[in-house]
C-alpha positions in Angstrom: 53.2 -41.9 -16.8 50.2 -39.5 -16.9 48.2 -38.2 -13.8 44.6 -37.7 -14.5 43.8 -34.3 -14.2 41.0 -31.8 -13.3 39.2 -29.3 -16.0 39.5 -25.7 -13.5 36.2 -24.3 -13.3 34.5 -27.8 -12.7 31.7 -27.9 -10.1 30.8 -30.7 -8.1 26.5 -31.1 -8.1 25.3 -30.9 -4.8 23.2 -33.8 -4.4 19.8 -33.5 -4.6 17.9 -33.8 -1.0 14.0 -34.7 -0.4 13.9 -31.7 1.8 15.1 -29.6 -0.9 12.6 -30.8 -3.5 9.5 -30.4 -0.9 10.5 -27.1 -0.4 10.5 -26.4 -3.9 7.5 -28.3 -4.8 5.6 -26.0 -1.1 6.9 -22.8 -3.3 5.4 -23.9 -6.2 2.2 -25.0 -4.9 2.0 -21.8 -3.0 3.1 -19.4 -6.1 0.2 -21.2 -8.0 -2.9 -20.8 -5.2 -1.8 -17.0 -5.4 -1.9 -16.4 -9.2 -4.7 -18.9 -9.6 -7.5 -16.2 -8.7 -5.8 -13.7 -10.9 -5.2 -15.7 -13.7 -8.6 -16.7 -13.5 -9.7 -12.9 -13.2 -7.4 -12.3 -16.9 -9.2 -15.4 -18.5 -13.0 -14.5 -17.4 -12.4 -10.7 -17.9 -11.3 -11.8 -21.9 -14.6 -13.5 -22.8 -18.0 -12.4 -23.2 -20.7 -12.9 -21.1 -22.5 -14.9 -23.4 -20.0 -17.3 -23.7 -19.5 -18.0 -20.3 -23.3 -18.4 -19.1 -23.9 -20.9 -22.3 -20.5 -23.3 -22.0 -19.3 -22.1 -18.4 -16.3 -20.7 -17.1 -14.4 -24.1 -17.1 -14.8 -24.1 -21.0 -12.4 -23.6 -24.0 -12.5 -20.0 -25.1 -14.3 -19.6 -28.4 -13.4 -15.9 -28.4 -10.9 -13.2 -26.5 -11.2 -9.8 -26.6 -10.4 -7.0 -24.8 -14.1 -5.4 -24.9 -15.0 -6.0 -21.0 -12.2 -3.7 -20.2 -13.2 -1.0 -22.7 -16.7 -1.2 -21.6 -15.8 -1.3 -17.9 -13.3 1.4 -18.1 -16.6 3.5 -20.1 -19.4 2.4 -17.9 -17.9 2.9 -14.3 -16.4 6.3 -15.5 -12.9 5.4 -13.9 -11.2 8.1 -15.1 -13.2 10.4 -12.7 -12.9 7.6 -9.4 -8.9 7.6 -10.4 -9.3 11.3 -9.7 -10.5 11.1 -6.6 -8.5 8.2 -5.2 -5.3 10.6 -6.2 -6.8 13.5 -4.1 -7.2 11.3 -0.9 -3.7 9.0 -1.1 -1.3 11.5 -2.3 -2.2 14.1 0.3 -2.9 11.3 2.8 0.8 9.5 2.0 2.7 12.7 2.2 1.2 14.0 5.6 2.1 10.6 7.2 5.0 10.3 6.6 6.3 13.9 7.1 4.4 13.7 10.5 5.8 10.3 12.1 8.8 11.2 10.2 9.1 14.2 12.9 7.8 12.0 15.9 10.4 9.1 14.9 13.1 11.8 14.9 12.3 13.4 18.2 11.7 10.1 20.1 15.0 8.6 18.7 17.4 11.8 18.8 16.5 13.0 22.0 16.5 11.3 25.5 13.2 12.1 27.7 11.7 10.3 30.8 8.2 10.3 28.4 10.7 9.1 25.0 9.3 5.1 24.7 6.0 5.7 26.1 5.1 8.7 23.3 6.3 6.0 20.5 4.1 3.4 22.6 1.3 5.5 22.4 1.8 6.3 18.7 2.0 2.3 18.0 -1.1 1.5 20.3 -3.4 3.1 17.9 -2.8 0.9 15.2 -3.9 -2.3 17.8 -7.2 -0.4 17.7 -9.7 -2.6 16.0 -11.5 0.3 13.1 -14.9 -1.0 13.5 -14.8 0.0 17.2 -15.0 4.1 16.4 -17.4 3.8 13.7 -20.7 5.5 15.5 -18.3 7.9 17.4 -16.4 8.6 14.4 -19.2 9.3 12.0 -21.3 11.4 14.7 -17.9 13.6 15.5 -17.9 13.8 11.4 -21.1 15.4 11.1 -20.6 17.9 13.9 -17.6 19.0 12.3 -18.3 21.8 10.3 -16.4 23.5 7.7 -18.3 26.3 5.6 -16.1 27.2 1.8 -13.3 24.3 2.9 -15.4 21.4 1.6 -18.2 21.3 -0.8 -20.7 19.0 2.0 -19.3 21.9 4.1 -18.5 19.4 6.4 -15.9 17.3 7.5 -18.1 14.1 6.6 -18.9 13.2 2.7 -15.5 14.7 2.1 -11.5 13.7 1.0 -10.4 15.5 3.4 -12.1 13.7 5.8 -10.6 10.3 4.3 -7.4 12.0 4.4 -7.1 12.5 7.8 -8.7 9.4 9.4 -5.7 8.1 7.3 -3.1 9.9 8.6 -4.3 9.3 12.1 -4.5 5.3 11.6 -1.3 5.1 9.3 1.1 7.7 11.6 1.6 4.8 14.5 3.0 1.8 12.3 5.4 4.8 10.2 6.5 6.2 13.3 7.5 2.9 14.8 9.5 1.8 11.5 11.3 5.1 11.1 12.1 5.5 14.4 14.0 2.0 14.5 15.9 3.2 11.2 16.8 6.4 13.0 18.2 5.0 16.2 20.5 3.4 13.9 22.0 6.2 12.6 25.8 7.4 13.6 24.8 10.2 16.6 28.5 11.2 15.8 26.4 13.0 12.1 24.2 14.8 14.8 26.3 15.8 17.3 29.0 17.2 14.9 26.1 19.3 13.4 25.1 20.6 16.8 28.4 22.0 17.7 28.8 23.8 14.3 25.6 25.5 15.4 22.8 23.8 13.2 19.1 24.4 14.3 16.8 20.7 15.2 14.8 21.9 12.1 18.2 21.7 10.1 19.1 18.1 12.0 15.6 17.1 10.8 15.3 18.2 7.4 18.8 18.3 6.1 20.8 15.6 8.2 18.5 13.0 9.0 15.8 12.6 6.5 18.0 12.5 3.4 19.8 9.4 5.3 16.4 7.8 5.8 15.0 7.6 1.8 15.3 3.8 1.4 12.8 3.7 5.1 10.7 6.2 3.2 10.4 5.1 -0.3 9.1 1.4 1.5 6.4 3.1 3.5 5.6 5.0 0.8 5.1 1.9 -1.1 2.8 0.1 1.7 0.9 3.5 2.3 0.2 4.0 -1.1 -0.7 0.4 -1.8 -3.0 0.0 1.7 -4.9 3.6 0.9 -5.3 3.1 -2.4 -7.5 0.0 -1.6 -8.9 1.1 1.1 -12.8 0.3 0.8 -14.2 0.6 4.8 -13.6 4.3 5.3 -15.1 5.1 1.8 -18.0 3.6 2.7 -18.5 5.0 6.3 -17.2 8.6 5.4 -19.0 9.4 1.9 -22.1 9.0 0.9 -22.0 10.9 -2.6 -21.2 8.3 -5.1 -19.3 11.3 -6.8 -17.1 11.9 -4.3 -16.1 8.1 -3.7 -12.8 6.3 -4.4 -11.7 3.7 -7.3 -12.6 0.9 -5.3 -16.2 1.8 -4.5 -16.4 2.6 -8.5 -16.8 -0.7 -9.1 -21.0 -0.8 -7.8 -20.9 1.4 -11.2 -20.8 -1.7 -12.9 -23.6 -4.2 -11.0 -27.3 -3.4 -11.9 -30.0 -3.5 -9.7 -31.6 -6.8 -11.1 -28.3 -8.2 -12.9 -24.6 -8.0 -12.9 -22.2 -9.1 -15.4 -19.0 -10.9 -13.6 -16.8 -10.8 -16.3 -17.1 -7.3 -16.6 -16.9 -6.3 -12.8 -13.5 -8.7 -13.0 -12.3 -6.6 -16.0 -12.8 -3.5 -13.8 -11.2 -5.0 -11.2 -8.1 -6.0 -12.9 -8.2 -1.9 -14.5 -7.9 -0.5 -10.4 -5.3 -2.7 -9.8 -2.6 -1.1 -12.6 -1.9 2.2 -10.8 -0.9 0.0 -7.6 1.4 -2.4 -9.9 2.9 0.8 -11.2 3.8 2.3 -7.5 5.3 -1.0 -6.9 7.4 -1.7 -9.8 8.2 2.4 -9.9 9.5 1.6 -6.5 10.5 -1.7 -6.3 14.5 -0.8 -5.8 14.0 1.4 -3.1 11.1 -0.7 -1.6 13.2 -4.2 -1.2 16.5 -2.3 0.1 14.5 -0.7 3.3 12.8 -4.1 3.6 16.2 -5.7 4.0 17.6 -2.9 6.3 20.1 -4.0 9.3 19.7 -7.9 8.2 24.0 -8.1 8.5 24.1 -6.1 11.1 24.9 -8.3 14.3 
């Protein structure tokens, strides 16, 4: 008499719910009204203008080529703008986060009456609207002299000047993240390194910070990613075109009476490379400190 038996390794299908296909079918949808714009960009950037402006951009390609790129990559002279968008984030990137590294270690290692309400204030300035400072900003700017430090010899129609308004905006949010990450931190690693006799510079720099690389390399990530792009302080702050970022390059390529849109979308598509690279250079480190503490209880 024979038993029926089970292959091992089987699986049983898990049936399939409505609320399982609507949620697939939302991701979808919402996966498609993200890539739509830039797949659109890709397809006008490929054609000529001509072709567009006789059949329309909801046409069949007659021809692709990659010449709006070459020509917008020529025209806007990105190689210059790429320059100076590397003098105002690297600087910019490395200062805030050495800087609210050292507040988030002091406010989290150290017990004070004044410990949460430094952080607070720290935090608070990034629930400053930027368009509120403007006029005080840009009048402080021009006062601010500096004679041999910046070729306006002043702080205004300068990188430096973009590098600190930076650091000043970006510091609160940094300081907040890294101070969390710290706090959860062993104190036992700390406290063993005080008794052997280690300076707070040494705690700092040599104990703490290496532990804190996967908080780092993410807000290195979102720094680089929100300064690179950044377009409102380039226009308050500089007023040589020279001396402006990658993103205001892109005026390079509208004329005064006309303007070509496939072309501006092909230099569009060319500032947005050195942010995919950051990311994808990044992307390890940058999803780990994302999902930091999510098992702890």
């Amino acid at each position: 008499m024979s038993t029926p038996t089970v292959a091992l390794g089987a699986k049983q299908r898990t049936p399939l719910r409505p609320a399982r296909v609507l949620l697939h079918v939302f991701l979808v949808v919402t996966s498609l009204a993200w890539l739509g714009p830039l797949l659109w960009a890709v397809f006008a950037a490929l054609r000529p203008y001509s072709e567009t402006s006789n059949k329309g951009y909801v046409s069949w390609p007659d021809k692709l080529s990659f010449d709006n790129f070459t020509n917008a990559f020529k025209q806007s002279d990105m190689m210059h703008y790429f320059g100076n968008t590397l003098l105002i984030a690297v600087p910019a990137v490395l200062l805030t986060l050495l800087l609210s590294s050292m507040v988030a270690f002091y406010v989290s290692r150290f017990d004070f009456r004044l410990n949460v309400f430094l952080l607070l204030v720290f935090t608070a300035g990034n629930l400053l609207p930027q368009q509120v400072i403007i006029t005080p900003l840009y009048r402080m700017y021009l006062l601010i002299d500096l004679p041999g430090i910046t070729v306006s010899g002043k702080l205004y129609d300068s990188a430096l000047g973009l590098v600190l308004i930076h650091v000043a905006f970006q510091s609160g949010f940094c300081a907040f993240v890294l101070s969390n990450y710290m706090r959860s931190l062993p104190h036992e690693l700390t406290e063993a390194a005080l008794v052997d006799g280690a300076s707070v510079w040494r705690l700092y720099w040599q104990i703490v910070l290496p532990l804190c690389k996967p908080a780092m390399a993410a807000l290195a990530t979102l720094l680089s990613i929100w300064i690179y792009n950044d377009f409102f302080w380039a226009i308050v702050l500089i007023s040589t075109g020279e001396n402006m970022p990658i993103t205001s390059a892109l005026n390079n390529l509208s004329g005064q009476y006309f303007t070509d849109p496939n072309l501006v979308a092909a230099g569009a598509l060319l500032t947005a490379i050195p942010t995919l690279i950051v990311y994808f250079v990044l992307q390890r480190q940058f999803v780990s400190g994302l999902t930091l503490g999510a098992n702890k209880g």
